[in-house]
C-alpha positions as CSV (number, residue, x, y, z in Angstrom):
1,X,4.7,43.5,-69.2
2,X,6.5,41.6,-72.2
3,X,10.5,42.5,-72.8
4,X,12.1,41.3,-75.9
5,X,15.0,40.5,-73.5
6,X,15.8,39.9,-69.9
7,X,19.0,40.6,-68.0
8,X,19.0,38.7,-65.0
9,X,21.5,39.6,-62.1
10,X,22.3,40.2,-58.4
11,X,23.1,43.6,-56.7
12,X,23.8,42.7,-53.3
13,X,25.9,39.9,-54.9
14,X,27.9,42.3,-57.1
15,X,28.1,44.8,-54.1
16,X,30.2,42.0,-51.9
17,X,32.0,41.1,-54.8
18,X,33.7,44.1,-55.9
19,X,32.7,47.0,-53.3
20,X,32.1,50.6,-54.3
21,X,33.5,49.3,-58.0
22,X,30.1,47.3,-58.4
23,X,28.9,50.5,-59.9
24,X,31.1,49.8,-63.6
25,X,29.5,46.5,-63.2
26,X,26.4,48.4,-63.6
27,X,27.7,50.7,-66.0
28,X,27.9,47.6,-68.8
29,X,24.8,46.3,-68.1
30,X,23.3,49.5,-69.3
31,X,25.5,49.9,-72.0
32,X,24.0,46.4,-73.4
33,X,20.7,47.3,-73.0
34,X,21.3,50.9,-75.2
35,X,22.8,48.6,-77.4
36,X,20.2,46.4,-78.0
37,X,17.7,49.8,-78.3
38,X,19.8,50.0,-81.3
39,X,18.6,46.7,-82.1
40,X,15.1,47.3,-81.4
41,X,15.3,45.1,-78.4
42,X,13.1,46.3,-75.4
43,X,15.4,44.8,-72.9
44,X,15.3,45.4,-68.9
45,X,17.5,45.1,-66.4
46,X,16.6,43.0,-63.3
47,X,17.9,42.4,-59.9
48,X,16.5,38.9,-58.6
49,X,17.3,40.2,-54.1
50,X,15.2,43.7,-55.6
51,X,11.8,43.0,-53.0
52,X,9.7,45.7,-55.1
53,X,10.6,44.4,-58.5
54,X,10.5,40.5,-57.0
55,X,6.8,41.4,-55.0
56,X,5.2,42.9,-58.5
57,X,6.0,39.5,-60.1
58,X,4.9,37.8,-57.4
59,X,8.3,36.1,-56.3
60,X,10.4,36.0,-53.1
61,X,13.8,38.4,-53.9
62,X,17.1,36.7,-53.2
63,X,18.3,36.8,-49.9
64,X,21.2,34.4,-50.0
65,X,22.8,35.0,-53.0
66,X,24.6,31.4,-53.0
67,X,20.8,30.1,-52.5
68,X,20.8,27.9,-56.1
69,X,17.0,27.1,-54.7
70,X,16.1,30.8,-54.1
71,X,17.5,31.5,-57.5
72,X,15.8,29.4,-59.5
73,X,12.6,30.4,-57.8
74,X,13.0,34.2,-58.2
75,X,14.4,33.8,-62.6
76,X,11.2,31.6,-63.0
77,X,8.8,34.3,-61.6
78,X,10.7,37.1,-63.7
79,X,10.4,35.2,-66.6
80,X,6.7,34.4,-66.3
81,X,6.3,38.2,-65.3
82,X,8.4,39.6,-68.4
83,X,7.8,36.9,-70.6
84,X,11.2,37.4,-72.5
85,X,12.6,36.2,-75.7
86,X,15.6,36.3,-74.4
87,X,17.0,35.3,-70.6
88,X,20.8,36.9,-70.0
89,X,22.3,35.6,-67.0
90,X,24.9,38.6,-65.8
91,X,27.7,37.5,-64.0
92,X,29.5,34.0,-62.9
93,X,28.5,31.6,-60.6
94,X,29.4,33.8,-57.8
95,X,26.8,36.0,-58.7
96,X,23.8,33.9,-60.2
97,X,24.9,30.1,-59.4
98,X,24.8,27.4,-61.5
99,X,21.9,25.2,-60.5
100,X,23.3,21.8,-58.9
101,X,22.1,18.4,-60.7
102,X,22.8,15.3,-59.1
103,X,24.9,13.1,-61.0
104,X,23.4,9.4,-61.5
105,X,27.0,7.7,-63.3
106,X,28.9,9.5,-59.5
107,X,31.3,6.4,-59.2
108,X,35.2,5.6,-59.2
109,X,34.9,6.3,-63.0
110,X,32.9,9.4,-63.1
111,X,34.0,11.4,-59.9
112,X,31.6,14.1,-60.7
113,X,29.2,13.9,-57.8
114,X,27.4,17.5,-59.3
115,X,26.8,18.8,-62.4
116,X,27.2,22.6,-62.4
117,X,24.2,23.4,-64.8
118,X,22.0,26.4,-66.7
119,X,19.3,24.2,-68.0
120,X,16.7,24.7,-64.8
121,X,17.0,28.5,-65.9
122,X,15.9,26.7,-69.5
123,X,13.1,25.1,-68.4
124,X,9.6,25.8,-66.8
125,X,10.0,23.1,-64.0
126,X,10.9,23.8,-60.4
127,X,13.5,24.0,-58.7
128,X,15.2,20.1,-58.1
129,X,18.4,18.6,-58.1
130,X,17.2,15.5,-60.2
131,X,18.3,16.5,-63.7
132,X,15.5,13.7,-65.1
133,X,13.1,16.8,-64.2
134,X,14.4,19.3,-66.9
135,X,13.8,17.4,-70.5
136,X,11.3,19.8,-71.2
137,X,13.9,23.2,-72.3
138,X,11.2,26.3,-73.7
139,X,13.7,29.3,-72.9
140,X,16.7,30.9,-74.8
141,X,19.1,31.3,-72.1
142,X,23.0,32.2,-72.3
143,X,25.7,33.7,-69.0
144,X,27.6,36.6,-70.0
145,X,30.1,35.3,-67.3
146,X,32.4,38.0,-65.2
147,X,35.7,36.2,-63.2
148,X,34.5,34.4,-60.2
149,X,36.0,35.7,-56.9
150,X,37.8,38.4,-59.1
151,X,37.3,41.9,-57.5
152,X,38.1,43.4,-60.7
153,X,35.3,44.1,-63.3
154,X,37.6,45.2,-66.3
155,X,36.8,41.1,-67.9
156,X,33.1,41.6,-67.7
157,X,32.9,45.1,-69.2
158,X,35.2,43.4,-71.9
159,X,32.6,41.3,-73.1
160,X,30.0,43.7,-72.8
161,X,31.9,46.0,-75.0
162,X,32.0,42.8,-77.6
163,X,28.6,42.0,-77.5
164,X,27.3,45.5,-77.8
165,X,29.3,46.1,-81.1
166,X,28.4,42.7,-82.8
167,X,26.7,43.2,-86.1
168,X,25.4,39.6,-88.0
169,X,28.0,38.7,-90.5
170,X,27.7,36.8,-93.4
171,X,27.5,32.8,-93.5
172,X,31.4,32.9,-95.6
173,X,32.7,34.3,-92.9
174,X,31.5,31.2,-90.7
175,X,32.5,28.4,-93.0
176,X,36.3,28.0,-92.7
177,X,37.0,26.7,-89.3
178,X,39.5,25.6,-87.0
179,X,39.1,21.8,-85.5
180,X,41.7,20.3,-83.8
181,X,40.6,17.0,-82.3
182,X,42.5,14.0,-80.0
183,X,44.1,11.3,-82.8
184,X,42.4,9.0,-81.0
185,X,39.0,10.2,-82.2
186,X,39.7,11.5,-85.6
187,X,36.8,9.4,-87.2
188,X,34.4,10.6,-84.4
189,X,35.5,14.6,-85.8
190,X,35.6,14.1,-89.3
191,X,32.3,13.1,-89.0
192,X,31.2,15.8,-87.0
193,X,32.7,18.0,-89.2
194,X,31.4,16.7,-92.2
195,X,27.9,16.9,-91.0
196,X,28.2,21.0,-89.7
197,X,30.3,22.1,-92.7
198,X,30.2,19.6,-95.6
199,X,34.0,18.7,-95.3
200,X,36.3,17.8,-93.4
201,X,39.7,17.9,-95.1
202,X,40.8,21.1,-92.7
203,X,41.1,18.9,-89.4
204,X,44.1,18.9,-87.0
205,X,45.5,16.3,-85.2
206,X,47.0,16.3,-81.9
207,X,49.6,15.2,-81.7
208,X,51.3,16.1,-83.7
209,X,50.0,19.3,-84.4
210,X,49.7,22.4,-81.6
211,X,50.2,23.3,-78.7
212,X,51.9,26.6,-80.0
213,X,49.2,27.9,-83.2
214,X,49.8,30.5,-85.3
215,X,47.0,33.7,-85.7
216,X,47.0,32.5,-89.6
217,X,45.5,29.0,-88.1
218,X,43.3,30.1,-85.4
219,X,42.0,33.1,-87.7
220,X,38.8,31.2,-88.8
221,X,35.4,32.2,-87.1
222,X,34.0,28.9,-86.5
223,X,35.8,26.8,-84.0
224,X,35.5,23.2,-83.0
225,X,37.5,21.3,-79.9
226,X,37.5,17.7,-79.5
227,X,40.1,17.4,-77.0
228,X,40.6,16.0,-73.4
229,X,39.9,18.6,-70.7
230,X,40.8,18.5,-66.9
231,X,39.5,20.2,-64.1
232,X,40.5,23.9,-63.4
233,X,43.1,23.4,-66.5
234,X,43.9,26.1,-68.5
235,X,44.7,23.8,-71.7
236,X,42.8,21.2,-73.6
237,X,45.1,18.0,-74.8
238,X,45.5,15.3,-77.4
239,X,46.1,11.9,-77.5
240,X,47.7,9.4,-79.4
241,X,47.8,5.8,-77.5
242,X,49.5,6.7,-73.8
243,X,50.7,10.3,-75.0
244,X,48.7,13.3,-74.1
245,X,50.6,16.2,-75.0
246,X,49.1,19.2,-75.2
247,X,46.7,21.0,-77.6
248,X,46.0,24.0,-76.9
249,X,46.7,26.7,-74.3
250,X,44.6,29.7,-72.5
251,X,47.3,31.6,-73.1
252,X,48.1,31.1,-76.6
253,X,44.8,32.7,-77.9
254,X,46.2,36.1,-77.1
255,X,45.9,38.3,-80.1
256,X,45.4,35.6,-82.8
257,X,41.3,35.3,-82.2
258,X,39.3,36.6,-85.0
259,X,36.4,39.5,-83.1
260,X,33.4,37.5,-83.4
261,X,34.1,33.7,-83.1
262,X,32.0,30.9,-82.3
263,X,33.3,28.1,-80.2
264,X,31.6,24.6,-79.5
265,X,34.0,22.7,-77.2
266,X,33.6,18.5,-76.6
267,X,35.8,18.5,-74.1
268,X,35.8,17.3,-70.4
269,X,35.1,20.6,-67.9
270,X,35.7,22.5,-71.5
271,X,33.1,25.8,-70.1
272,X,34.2,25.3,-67.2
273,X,34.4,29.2,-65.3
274,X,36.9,29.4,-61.9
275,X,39.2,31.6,-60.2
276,X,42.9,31.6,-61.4
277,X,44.2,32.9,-58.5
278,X,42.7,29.9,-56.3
279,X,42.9,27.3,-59.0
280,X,46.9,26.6,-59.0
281,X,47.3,28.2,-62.2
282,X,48.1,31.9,-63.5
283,X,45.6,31.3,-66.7
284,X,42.0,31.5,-66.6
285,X,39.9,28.5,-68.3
286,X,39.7,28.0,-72.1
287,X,36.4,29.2,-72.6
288,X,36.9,32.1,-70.1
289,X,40.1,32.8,-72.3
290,X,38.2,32.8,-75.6
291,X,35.8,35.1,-74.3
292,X,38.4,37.8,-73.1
293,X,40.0,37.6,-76.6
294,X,36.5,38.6,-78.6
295,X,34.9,35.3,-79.0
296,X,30.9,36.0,-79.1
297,X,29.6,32.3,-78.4
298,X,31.5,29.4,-76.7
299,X,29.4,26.5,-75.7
300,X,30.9,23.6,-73.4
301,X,30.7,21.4,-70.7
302,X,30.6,22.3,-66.7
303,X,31.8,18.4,-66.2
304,X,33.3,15.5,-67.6
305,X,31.7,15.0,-70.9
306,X,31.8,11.8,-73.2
307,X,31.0,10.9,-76.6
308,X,32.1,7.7,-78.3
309,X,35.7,7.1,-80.5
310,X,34.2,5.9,-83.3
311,X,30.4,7.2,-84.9
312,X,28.4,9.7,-83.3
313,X,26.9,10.5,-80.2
314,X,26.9,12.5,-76.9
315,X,28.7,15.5,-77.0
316,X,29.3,15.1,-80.4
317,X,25.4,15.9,-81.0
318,X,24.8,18.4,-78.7
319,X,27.9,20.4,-79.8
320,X,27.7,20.3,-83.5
321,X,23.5,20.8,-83.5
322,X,24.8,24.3,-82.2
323,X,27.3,25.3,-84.6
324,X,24.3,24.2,-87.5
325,X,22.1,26.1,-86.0
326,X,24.5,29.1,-85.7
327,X,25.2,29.2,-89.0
328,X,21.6,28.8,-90.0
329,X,21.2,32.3,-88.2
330,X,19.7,31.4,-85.1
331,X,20.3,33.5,-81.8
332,X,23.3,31.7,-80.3
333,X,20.5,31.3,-77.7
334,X,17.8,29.8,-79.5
335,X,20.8,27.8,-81.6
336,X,21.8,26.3,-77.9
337,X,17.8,25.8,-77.1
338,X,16.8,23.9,-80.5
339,X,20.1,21.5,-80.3
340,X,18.8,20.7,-76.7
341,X,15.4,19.7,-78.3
342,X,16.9,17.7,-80.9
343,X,19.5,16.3,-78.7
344,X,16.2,15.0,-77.0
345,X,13.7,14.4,-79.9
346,X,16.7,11.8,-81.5
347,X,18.2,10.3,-78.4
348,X,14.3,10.1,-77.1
349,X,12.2,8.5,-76.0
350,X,14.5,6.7,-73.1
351,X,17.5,8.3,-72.6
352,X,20.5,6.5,-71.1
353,X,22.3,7.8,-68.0
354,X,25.2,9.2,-70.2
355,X,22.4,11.0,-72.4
356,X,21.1,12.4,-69.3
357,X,24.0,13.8,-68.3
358,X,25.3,15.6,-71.9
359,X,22.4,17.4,-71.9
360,X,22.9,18.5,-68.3
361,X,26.2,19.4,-68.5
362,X,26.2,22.0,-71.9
363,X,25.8,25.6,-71.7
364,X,26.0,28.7,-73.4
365,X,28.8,31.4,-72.3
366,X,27.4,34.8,-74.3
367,X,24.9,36.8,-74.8
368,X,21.9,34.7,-76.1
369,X,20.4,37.7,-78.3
370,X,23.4,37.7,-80.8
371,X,22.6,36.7,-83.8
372,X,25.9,35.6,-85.8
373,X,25.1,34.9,-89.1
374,X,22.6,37.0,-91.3
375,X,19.7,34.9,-92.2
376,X,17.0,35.2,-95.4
377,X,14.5,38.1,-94.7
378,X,11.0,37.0,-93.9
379,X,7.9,38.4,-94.7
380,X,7.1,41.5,-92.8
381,X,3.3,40.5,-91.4
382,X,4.3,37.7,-89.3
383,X,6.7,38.1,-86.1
384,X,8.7,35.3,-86.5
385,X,10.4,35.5,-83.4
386,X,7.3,35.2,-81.6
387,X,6.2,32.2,-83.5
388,X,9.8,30.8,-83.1
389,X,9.1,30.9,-79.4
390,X,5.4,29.4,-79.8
391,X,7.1,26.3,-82.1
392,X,9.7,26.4,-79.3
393,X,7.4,26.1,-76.6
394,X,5.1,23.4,-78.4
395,X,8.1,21.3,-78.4
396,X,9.2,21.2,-75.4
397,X,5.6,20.3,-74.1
398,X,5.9,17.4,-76.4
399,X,9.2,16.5,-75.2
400,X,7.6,16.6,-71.6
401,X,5.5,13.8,-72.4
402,X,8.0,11.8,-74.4
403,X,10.9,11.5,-72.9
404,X,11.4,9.2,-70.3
405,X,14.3,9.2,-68.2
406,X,16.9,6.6,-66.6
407,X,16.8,5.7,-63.0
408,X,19.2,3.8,-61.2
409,X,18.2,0.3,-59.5
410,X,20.1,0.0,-56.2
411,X,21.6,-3.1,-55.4
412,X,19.0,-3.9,-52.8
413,X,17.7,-7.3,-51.2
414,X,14.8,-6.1,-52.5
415,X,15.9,-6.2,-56.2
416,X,18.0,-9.1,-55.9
417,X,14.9,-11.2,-55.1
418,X,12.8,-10.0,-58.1
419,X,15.8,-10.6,-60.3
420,X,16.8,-14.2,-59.1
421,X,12.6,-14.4,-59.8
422,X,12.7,-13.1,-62.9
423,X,16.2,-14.6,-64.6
424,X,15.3,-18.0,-65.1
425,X,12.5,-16.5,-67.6
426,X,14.6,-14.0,-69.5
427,X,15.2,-15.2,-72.9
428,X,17.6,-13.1,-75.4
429,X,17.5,-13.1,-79.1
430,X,20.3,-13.0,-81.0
431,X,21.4,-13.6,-84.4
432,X,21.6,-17.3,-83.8
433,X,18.3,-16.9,-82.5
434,X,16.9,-17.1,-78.5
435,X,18.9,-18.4,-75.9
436,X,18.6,-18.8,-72.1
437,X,19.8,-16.3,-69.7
438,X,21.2,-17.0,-66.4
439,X,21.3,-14.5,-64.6
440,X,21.0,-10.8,-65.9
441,X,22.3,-10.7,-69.3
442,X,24.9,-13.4,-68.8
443,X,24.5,-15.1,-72.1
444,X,25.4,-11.5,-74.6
445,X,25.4,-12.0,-78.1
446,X,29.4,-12.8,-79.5
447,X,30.0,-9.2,-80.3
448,X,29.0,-7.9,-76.6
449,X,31.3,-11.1,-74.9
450,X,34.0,-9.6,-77.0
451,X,33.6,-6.1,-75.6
452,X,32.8,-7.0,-72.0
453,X,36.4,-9.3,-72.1
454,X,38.5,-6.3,-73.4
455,X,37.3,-4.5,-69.5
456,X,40.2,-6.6,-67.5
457,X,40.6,-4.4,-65.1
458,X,38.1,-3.6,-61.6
459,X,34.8,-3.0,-63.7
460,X,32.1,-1.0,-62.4
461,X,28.2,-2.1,-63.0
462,X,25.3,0.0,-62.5
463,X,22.1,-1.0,-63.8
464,X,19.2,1.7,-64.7
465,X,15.8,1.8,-65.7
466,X,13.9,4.3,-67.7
467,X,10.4,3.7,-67.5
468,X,7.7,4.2,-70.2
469,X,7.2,8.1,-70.4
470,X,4.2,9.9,-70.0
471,X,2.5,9.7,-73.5
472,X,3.7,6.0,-74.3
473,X,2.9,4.7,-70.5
474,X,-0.8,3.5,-71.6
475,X,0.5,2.5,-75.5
476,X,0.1,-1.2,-75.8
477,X,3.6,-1.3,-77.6
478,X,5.2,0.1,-74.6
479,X,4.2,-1.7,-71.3
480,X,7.4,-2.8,-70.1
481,X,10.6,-0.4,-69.3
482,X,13.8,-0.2,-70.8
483,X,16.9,-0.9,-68.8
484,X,20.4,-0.1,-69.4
485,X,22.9,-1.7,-68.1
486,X,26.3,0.5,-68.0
487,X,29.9,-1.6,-67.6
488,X,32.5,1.3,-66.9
489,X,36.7,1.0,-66.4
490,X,39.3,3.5,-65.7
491,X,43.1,3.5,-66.3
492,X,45.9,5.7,-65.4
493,X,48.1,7.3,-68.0
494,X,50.2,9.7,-65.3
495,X,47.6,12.3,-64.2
496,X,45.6,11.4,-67.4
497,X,42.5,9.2,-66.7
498,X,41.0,7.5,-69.0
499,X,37.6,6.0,-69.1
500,X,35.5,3.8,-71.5
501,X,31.8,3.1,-71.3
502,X,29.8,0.1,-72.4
503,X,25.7,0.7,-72.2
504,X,23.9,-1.8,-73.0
505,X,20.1,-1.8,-73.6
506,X,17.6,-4.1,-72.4
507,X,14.1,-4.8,-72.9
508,X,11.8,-7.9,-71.5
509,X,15.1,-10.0,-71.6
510,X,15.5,-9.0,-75.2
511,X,18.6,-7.0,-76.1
512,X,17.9,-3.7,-77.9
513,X,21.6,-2.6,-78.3
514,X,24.8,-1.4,-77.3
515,X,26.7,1.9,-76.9
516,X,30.2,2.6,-76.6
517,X,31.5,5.6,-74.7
518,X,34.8,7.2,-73.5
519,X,35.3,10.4,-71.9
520,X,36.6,13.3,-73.4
């Protein structure tokens, strides 16, 4: 029963969403999959509440559609029926929701307490709510995204109509880009930039450049954000020191986006998908907004994201891996599903809680079959799709044993008896060489004093450990786990919040590293 490509939906869903005009709903889904005949894609269209088509894959059909549970168990037994290349989520959160990952940094200084995510529908593991179980991504998976509680279908037949008349272009077309990034973080973007495109001279700056762009800027194909986002905001915004003006507006893509553009946001909430009429604002999102004005691809975060001011890291990674892999001619799917893996494979094998999260948080808004960019032929007696997938597959196996993954240590009496045990032996080395600690980590090396003084405000500690994974648990060089030990502080700039992050890493007393973070 294999299909090149599955499209994944919810009739009853689409019925109470827009009544007898469900039916236009339908209408596009077809029209996708004659377009991908074209395309020599064998794609099928599947209903996860359908009981016939859920009891011949041996899987319980939807009954609540809001069921994030019952969802995830239904698109895991199509996908082992169907085995696709390809997973197309139909429809906004309304229809197929987001699966709901607990949030391990939830605290005055990350107030997300969920993370709104597609990487379950990635990966071969169960249904949970502990994102630590989902390090293991083997599918291509992207949400062709409709309005959520909008009774009006015209937005998703829109994209439809987009994605059915994309043709692969070639790689020139991709290489001039727009960037605009926050001042603040201009070395973090040029570098970014420098690594996807080879240059970086074409950058904006906000301020003092946008909010108002002209189509001659934004005509470029390749897009890149690095801006602050807020929740259920229509625009993205800069910052220079205590100004945050904006950057760019929803509204202001109108008629000046080139068909066919790839967006990869940084921003905080920069995917995020809601309701205009319920949000307080007459604009739908940014990413929603790029998709309505012909943009194929637009990968972003569901929450607040993070990624450091200076260097590399986070979002920047996971963000700029896809755009690579884009213009390598990947699937915007499989460029989504092999930055995940990296994301992993280089941040591995103990991921801090901020890792955790980024790779949580990122999705993929577009059809996951488009390919972009035209890619070198290949020899004609292998499939090299299929053994994409098999290489695909083998590494996320491997990733399942590799990666271990942060847990947090609860202030308990518990824990503060084995750590008033265990202090008096910690030792530290440092430059100097090793010194006593009292306490947990009280005597830093000069450079981590210095950074743990500039937090002068109230400074929130959470303390997590990530224990040896799977493959490296009976390794003689791996015994002990890793902790990390994350220092976080907010301020108020107006309705602006800033936040800054310092992780540092801890093994047997010995101090492996730091990171610094802020959010975006």
């Amino acid at each position: 029963m294999k299909k090149d490509k599955l499209i994944v939906s919810n009739r009853a869903a689409l019925i109470k969403k827009y009544g007898s005009k469900h039916k236009t709903f339908l209408t596009a889904l077809n029209t996708l999959q004659q377009a991908d005949k074209k395309r020599n894609l064998d794609t099928l269209v599947v209903f996860v509440d359908d009981v016939k088509t859920m009891k011949a894959c041996k899987g319980a059909a939807v009954k609540d559609p809001g069921d994030a549970r019952q969802n995830k168990n239904a698109i895991d037994a199509l996908y082992r029926c169907f085995e696709p290349d390809y997973l197309l989520i139909a429809g906004a959160q309304d229809v197929i929701p987001f699966q709901p990952l607990n949030n391990l940094l939830f605290s005055e200084d990350d107030e997300d307490r969920i993370i709104p995510s597609d990487l379950p529908y990635a990966c071969d593991a169960p249904f949970h709510t502990d994102p630590g179980k989902f390090i293991a991504p083997v599918r291509v998976v992207g949400r062709l995204p409709d309005i959520p509680g909008s009774r009006d279908a015209a937005y998703f037949r829109s994209l439809v109509k987009d994605a059915a008349s994309s043709k692969p272009a070639k790689v020139k077309d991709y290489q001039s880009y727009f960037a605009v990034s926050v001042h603040d973080w201009r070395l973090s973007t040029r570098e970014s930039l420098q690594n996807i495109f080879g240059h970086n001279g074409a950058l904006q700056l906000s301020p003092a450049m946008g909010p108002k762009w002209t189509k001659t800027q934004l005509k470029a194909k390749t897009h890149f954000l690095n801006c602050h986002g807020s929740l259920e905001d229509p625009s993205y915004y800069g910052q220079k020191g205590k100004k945050f003006p904006e950057a760019l507006q929803s509204a202001g893509l109108a008629e000046k986006i080139s068909p066919g553009t790839i967006v990869a946001a940084e921003c905080c909430y920069g995917a995020q998908l809601y309701d205009p009429s319920v949000a307080g604002t007459a604009q739908m999102s940014m990413a929603q907004s790029y998709l309505l004005h012909h943009a194929l691809a637009f990968t972003g975060s569901s929450t607040i994201a993070y990624g450091p001011a200076k260097g590399q890291g986070l979002a920047d990674l996971l963000t700029q891996y896809f755009l690579i892999n884009t213009l390598k001619g990947a699937s915007t799917g499989r460029a989504l599903l092999e930055a995940r893996q990296r994301f992993l494979d280089e941040t591995g094998p103990s991921l801090d809680p901020y890792e955790l999260k980024t790779i949580a948080q990122f999705y993929l808004l577009g059809d996951p079959s488009l390919v972009i960019v035209n890619s070198a032929p290949v020899a004609r007696s292998i499939d090299p799709r299929q053994n994409r997938r098999d290489n695909l597959m083998a590494k996320g196996l491997a990733l399942k044993g590799f990666i271990a993954v942060p847990k947090e240590i609860k202030n308990t009496a518990a824990a503060k008896a084995a750590k008033a045990k265990t202090s008096a032996k910690m030792k530290t080395r440092t430059a100097a060489g090793d010194v006593q600690v009292t306490g947990e980590l009280l005597q830093l090396t000069d450079q981590l004093k210095s950074l743990l003084k500039s937090f002068h405000g109230k400074t929130n500690k959470k303390t997590f450990t990530s224990a040896p994974s799977p493959l490296t648990r009976s390794a003689k060089s791996f015994p002990a786990p890793v902790k990390f030990h994350v220092y976080s502080e907010s301020s108020f700039t107006g309705r602006f919040k800033e936040t800054k992050v310092l992780v540092v890493k801890e093994k047997n007393g010995v101090i492996l590293g730091h990171r610094e973070y802020v959010r975006r």
